[in-house]
N, CA, C and O atoms as a Tinker XYZ file with bonds, in Angstrom:
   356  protein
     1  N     56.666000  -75.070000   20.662000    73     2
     2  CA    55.495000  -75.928000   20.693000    64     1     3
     3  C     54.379000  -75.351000   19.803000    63     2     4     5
     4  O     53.648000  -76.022000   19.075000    81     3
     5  N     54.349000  -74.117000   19.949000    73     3     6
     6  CA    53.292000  -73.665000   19.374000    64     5     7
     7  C     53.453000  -73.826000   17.677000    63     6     8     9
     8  O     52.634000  -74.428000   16.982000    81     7
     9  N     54.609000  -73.198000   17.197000    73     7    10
    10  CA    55.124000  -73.282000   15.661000    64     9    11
    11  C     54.961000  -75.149000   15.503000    63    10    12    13
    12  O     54.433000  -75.643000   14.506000    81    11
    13  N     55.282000  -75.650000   16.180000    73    11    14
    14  CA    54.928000  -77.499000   15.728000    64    13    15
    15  C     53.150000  -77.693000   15.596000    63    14    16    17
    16  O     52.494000  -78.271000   14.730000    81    15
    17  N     52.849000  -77.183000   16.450000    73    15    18
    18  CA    51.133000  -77.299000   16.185000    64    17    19
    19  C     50.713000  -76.875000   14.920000    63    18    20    21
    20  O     49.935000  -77.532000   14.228000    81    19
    21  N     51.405000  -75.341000   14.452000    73    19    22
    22  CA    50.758000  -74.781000   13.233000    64    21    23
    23  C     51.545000  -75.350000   12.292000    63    22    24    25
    24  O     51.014000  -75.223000   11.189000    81    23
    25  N     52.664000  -75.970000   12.239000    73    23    26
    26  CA    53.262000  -76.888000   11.226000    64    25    27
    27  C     52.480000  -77.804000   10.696000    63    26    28    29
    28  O     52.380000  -78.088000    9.502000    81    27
    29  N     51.517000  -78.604000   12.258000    73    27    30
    30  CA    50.831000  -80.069000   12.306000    64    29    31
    31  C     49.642000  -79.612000   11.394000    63    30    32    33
    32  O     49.322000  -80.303000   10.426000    81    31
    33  N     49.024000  -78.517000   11.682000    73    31    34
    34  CA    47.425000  -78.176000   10.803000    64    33    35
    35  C     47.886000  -77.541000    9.644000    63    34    36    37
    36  O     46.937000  -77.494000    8.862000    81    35
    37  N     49.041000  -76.949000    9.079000    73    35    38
    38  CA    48.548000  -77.165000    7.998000    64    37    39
    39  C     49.376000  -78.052000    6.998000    63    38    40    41
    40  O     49.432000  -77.686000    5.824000    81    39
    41  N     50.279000  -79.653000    7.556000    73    39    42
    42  CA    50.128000  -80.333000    6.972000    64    41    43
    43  C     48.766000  -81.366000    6.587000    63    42    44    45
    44  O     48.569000  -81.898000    5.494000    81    43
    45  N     48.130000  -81.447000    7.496000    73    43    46
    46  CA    47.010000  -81.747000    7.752000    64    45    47
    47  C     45.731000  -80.899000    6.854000    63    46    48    49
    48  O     44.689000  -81.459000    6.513000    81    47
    49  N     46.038000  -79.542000    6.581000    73    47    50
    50  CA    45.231000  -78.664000    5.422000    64    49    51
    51  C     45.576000  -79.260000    3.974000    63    50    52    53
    52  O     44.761000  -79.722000    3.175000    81    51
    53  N     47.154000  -79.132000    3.788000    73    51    54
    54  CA    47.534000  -79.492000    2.779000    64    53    55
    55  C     47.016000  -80.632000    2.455000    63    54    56    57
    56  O     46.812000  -80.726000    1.245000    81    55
    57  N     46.727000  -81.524000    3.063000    73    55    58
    58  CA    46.098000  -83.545000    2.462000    64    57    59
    59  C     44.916000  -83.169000    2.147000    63    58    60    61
    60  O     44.303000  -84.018000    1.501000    81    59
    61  N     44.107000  -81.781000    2.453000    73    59    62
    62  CA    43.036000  -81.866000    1.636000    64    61    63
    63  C     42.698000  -81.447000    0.211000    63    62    64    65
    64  O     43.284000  -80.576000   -0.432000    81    63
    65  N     41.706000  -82.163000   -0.178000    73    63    66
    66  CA    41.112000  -81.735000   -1.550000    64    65    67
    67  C     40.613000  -80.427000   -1.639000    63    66    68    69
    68  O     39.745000  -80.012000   -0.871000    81    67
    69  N     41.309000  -79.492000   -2.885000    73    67    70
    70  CA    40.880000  -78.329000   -3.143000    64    69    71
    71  C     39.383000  -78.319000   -3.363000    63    70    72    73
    72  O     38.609000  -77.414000   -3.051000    81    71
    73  N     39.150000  -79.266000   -3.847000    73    71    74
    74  CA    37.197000  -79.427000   -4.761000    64    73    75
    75  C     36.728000  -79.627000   -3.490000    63    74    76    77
    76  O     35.878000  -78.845000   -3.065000    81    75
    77  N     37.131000  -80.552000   -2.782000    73    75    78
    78  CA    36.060000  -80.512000   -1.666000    64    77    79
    79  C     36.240000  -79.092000   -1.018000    63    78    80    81
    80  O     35.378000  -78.330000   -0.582000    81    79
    81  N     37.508000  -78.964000   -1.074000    73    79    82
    82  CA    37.158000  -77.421000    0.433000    64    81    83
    83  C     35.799000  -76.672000   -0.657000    63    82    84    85
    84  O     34.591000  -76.821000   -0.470000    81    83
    85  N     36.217000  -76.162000   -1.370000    73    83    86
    86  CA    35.765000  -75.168000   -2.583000    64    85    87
    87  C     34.389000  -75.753000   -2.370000    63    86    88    89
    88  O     33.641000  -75.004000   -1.741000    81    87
    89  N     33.803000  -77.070000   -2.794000    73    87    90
    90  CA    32.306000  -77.087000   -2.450000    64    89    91
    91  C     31.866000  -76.755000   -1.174000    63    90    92    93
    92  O     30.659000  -76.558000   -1.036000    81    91
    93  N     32.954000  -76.604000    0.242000    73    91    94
    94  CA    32.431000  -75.693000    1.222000    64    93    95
    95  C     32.237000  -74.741000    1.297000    63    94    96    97
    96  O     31.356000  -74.449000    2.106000    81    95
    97  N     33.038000  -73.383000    0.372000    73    95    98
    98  CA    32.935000  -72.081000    0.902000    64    97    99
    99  C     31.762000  -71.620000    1.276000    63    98   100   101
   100  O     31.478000  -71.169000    2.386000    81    99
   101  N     30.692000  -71.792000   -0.158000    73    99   102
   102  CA    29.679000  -71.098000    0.116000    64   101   103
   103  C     28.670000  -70.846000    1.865000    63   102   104   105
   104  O     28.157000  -69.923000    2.496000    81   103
   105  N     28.844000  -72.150000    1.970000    73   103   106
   106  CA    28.274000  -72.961000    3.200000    64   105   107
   107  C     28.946000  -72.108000    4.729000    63   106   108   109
   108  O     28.255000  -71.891000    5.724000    81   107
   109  N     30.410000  -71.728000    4.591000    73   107   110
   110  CA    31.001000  -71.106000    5.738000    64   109   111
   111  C     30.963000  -69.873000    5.502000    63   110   112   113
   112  O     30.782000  -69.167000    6.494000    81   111
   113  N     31.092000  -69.264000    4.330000    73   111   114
   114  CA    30.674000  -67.416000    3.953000    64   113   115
   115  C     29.323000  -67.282000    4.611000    63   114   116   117
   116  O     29.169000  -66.601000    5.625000    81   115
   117  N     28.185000  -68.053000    3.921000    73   115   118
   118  CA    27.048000  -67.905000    4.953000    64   117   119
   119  C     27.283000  -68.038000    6.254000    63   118   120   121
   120  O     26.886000  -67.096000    6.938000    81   119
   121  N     27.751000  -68.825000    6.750000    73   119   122
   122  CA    27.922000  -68.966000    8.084000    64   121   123
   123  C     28.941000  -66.969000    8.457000    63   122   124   125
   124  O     28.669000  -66.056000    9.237000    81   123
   125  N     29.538000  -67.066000    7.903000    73   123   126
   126  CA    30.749000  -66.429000    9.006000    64   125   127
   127  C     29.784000  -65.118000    8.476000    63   126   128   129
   128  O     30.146000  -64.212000    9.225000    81   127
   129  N     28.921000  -64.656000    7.721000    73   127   130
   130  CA    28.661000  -63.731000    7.132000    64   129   131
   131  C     26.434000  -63.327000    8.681000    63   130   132   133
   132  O     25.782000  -62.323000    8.967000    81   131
   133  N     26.364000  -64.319000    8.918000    73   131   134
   134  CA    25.895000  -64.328000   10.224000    64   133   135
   135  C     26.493000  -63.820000   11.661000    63   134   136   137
   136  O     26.440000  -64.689000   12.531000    81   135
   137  N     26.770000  -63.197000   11.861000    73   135   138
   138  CA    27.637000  -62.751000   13.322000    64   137   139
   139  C     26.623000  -63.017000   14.510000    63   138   140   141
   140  O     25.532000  -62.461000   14.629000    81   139
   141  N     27.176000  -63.977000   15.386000    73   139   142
   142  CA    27.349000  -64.187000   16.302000    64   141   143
   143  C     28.424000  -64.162000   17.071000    63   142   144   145
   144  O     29.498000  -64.444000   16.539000    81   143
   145  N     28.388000  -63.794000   18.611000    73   143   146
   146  CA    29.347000  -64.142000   19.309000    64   145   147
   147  C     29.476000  -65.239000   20.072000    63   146   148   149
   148  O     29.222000  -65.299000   21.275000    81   147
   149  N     29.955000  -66.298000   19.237000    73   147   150
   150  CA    30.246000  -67.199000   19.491000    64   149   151
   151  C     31.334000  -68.487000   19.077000    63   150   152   153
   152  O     32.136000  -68.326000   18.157000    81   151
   153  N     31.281000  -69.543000   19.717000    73   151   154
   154  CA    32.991000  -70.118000   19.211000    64   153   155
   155  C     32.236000  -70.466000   17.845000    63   154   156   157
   156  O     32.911000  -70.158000   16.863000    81   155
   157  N     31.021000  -71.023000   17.559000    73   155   158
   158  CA    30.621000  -71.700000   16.143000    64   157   159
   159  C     31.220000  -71.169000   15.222000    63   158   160   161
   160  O     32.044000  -71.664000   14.453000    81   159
   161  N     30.566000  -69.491000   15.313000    73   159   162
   162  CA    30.907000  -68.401000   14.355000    64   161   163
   163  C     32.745000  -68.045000   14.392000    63   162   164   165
   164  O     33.396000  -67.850000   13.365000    81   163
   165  N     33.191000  -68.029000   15.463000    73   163   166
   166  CA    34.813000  -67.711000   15.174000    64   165   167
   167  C     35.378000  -68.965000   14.633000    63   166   168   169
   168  O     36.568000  -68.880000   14.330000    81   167
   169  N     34.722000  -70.286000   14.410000    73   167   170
   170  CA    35.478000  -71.470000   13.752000    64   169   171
   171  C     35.203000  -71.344000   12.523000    63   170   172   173
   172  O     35.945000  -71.740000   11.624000    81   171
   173  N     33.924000  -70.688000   12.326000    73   171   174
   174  CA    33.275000  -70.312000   11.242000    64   173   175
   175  C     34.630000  -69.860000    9.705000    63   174   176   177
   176  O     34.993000  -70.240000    8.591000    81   175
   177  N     34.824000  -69.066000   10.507000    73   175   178
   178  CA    35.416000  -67.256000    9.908000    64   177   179
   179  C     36.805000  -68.376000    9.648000    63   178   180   181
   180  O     37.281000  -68.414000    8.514000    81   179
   181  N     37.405000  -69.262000   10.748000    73   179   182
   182  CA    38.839000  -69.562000   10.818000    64   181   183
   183  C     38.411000  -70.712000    9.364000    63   182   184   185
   184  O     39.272000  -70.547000    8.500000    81   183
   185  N     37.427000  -71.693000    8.950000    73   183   186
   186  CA    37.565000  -72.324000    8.046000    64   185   187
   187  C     37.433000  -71.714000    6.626000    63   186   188   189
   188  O     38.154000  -71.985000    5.666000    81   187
   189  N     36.237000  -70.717000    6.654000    73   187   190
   190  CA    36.600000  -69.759000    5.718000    64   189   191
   191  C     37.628000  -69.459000    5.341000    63   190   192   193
   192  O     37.661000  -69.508000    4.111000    81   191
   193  N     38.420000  -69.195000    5.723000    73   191   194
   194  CA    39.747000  -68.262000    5.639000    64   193   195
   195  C     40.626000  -69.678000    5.393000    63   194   196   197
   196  O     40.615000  -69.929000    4.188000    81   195
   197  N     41.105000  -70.312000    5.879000    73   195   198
   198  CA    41.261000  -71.960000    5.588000    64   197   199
   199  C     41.701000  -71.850000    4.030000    63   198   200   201
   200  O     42.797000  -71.717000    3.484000    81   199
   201  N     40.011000  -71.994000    3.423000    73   199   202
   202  CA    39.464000  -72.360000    2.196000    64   201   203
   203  C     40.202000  -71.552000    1.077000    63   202   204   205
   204  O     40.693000  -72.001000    0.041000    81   203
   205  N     40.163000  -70.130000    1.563000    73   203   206
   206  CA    40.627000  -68.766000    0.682000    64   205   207
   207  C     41.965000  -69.599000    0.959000    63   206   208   209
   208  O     41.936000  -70.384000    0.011000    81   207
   209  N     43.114000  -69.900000    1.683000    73   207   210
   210  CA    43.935000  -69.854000    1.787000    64   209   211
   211  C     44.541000  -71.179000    0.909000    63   210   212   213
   212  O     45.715000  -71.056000    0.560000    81   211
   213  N     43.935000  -72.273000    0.571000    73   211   214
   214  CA    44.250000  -73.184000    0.411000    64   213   215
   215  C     44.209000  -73.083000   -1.257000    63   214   216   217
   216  O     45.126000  -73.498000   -1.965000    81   215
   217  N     42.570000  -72.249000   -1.934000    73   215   218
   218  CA    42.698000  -71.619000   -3.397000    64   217   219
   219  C     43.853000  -70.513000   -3.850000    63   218   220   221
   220  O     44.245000  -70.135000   -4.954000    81   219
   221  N     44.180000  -70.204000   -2.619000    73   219   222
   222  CA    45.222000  -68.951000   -3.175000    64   221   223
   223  C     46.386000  -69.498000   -3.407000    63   222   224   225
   224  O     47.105000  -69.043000   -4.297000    81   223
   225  N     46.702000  -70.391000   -2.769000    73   223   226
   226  CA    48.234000  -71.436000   -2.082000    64   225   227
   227  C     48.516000  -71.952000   -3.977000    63   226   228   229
   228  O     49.542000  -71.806000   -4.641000    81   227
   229  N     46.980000  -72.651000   -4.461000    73   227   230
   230  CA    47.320000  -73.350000   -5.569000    64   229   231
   231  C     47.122000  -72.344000   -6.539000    63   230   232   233
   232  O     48.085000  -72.326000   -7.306000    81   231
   233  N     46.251000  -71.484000   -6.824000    73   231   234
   234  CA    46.797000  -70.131000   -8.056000    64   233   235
   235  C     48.270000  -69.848000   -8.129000    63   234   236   237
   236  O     48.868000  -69.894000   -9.204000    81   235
   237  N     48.837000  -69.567000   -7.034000    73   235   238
   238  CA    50.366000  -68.889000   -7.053000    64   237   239
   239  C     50.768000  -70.544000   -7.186000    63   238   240   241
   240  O     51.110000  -70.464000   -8.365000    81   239
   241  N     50.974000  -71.930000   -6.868000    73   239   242
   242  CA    51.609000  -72.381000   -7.332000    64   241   243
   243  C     51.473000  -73.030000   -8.726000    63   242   244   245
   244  O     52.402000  -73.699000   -9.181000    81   243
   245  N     50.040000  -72.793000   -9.577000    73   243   246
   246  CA    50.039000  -73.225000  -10.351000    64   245   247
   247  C     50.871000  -72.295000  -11.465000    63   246   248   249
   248  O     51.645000  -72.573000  -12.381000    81   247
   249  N     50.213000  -70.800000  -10.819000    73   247   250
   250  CA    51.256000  -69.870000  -12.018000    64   249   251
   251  C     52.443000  -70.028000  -11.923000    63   250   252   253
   252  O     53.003000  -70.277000  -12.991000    81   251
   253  N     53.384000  -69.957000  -10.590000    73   251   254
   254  CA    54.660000  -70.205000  -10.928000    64   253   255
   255  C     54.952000  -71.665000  -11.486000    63   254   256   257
   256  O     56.134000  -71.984000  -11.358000    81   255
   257  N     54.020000  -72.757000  -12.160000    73   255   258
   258  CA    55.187000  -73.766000  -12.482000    64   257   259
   259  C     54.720000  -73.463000  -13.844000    63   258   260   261
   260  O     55.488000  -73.859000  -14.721000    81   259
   261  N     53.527000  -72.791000  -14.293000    73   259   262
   262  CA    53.391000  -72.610000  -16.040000    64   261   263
   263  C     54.716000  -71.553000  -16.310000    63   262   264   265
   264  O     55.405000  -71.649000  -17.326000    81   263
   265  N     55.040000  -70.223000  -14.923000    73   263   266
   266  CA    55.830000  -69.775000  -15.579000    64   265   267
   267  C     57.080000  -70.039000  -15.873000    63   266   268   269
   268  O     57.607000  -69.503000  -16.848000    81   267
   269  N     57.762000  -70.921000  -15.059000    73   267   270
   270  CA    58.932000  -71.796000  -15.229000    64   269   271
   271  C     59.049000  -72.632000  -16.782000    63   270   272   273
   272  O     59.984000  -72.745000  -17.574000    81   271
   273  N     57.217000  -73.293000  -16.794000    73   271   274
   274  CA    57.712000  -74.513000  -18.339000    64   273   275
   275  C     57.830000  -73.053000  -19.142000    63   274   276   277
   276  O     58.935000  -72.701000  -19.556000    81   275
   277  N     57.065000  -72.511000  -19.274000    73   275   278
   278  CA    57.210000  -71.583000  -20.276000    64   277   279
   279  C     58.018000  -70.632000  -20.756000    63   278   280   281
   280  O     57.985000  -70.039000  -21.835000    81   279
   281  N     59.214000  -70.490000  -19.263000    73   279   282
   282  CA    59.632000  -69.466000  -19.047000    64   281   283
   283  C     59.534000  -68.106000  -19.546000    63   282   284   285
   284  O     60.450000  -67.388000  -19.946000    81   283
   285  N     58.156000  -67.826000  -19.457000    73   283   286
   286  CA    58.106000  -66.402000  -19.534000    64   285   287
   287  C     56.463000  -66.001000  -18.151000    63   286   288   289
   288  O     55.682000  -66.842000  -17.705000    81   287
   289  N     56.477000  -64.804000  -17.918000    73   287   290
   290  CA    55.582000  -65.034000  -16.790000    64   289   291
   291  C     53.793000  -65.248000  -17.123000    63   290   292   293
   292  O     53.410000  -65.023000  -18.271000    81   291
   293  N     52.954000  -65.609000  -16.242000    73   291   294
   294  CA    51.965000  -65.784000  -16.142000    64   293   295
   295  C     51.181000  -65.348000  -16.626000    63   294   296   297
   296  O     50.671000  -64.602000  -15.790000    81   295
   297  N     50.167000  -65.220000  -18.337000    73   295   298
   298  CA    49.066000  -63.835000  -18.517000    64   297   299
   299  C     48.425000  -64.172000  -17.191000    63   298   300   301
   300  O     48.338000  -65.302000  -16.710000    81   299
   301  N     47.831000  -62.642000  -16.475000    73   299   302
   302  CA    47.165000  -62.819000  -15.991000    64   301   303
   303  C     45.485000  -63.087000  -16.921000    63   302   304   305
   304  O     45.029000  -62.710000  -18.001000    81   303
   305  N     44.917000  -64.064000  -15.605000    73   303   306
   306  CA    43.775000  -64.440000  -16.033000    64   305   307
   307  C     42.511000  -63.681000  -15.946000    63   306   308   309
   308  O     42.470000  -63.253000  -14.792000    81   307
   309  N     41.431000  -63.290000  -16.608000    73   307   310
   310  CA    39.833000  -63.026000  -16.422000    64   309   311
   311  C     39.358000  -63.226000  -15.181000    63   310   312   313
   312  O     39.121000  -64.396000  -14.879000    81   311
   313  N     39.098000  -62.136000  -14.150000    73   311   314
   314  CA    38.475000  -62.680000  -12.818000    64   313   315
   315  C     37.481000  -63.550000  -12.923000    63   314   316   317
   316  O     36.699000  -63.511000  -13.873000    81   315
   317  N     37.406000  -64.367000  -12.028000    73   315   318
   318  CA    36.434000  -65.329000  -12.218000    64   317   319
   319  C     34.851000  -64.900000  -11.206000    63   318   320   321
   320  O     34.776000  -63.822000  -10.616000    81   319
   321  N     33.885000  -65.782000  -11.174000    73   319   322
   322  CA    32.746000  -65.166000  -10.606000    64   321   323
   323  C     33.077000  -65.288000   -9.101000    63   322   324   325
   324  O     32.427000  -64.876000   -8.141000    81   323
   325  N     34.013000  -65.822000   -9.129000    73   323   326
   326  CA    34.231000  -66.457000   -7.049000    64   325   327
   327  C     34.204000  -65.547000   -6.586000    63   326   328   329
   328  O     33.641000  -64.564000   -7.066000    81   327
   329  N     34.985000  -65.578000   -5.172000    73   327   330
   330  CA    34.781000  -64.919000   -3.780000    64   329   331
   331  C     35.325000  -63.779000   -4.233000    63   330   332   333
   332  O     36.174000  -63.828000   -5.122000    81   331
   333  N     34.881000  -62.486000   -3.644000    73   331   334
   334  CA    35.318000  -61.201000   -3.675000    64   333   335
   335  C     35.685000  -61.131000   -2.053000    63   334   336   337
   336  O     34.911000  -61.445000   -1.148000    81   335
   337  N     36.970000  -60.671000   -1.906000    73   335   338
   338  CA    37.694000  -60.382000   -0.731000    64   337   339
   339  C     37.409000  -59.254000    0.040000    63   338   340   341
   340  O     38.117000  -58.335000   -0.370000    81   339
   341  N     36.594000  -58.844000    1.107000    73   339   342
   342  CA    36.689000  -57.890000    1.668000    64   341   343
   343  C     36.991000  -57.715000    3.271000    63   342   344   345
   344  O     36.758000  -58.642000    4.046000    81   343
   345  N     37.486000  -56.551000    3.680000    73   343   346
   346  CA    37.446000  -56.461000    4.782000    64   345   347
   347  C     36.773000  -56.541000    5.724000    63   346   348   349
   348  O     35.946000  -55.638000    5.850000    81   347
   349  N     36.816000  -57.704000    6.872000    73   347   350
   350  CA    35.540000  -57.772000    7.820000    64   349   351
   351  C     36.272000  -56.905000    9.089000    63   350   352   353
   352  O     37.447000  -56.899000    9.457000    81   351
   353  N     35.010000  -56.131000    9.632000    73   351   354
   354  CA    35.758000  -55.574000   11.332000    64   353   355
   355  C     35.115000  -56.294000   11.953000    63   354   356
   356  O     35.229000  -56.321000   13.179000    81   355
């Protein structure tokens, strides 16, 4: 039951628009970057993470299908100004 639920959300992630999540991050980093203990703030942190997950999902699939037409692998790209990943405790 439980694996069908997390099947259900993130087909339900997947139908969304990358541009829209992406015009959220900023909006939930502030948020999750506020600590509270509270559910706001832990839904906070879970859409955040969402967002990262949904930009990362399409980098790796965009590189693997350039590296397929091309067949040779991916240059990596110039970091961009976005999110820097760090560890929260």
């Amino acid at each position: 039951m439980l694996e069908k639920s997390l099947e259900k959300i993130a087909d339900t992630i997947l139908s969304l628009d990358e541009a829209s999540l992406t015009s959220l991050w900023e909006k939930y980093k502030k948020r999750m970057e506020r600590f509270e203990p509270s559910r706001e703030w832990e839904r906070a942190v879970i859409v955040f993470f969402i967002i990262n997950a949904v930009r990362a999902k399409n980098q790796i699939f965009n590189d693997q299908i350039m590296k397929k037409r091309d067949g040779k692998p991916a240059a990596p790209k110039a970091p961009k100004a976005g999110p820097i990943l760090r560890r929260v405790k």
